[in-house]
C-alpha positions, 0 to 999 in steps of 0.5 A: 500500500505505501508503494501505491501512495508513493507511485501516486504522489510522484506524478503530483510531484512532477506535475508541480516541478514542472509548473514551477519551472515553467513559471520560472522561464516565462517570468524569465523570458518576461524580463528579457523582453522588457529590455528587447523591446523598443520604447519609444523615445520622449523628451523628459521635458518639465519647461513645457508651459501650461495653459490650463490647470485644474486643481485636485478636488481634496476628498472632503472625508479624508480632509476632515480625518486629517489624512493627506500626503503626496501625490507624484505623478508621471505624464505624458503631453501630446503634441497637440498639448493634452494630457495623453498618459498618467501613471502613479509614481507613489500616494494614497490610492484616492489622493492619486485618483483625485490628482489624475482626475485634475490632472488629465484636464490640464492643456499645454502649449503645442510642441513637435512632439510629445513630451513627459515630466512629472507632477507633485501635489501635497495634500494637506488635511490642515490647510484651508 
């Protein structure tokens, strides 16, 4: 009987060997790619001129329970001037999601191409 529960076990085994191996090359080969593929090149550029700011709604529920911190976001400008891209660089998740809100209606001069530049906002729970 302890041979049959051995003889079982070890496909089980096999099984799981191979899955994590697999796991492995694919994370591997994922590593590998992201330094294959091509990035598109984008002027890091924080002198462009905003035309039109739009200030981050501070959630009022985490105002008034003294919750703030700091929002950093990277974007991405068109060259027509509009926000084209947003991505959390660190914060509270609703701060970063008020940021964004705001953040996507801002419009800057046009350029010949895009161009990316990070953004700050502090929240704040004590001012007014």
């Amino acid at each position: 009987m302890a041979k049959t529960r051995e003889f079982e076990a070890r496909p089980a085994r096999r099984l799981f060997t191979q899955a994590i191996c697999s796991l492995a090359l694919v994370c591997g080969l994922l590593a590998v790619h992201a330094y294959i593929v091509p990035v598109q090149a984008q002027k890091i550029d924080s002198t462009r001129k905003a035309l039109y700011k739009v200030a981050p709604h501070y959630p009022q529920d985490l105002k008034k329970n003294g919750i703030g911190g700091v929002v950093r976001l990277a974007i991405v400008i068109n060259a027509r001037g509009s926000v084209e891209k947003v991505s959390p660089i660190g914060g509270n998740a609703a701060l970063v999601d008020a940021a964004t809100l705001a953040v996507k209606q801002w419009k800057y001069v046009p350029a010949d191409s895009s161009t990316s530049t990070e953004v700050q906002f502090d929240f704040l729970p004590d001012q007014k």
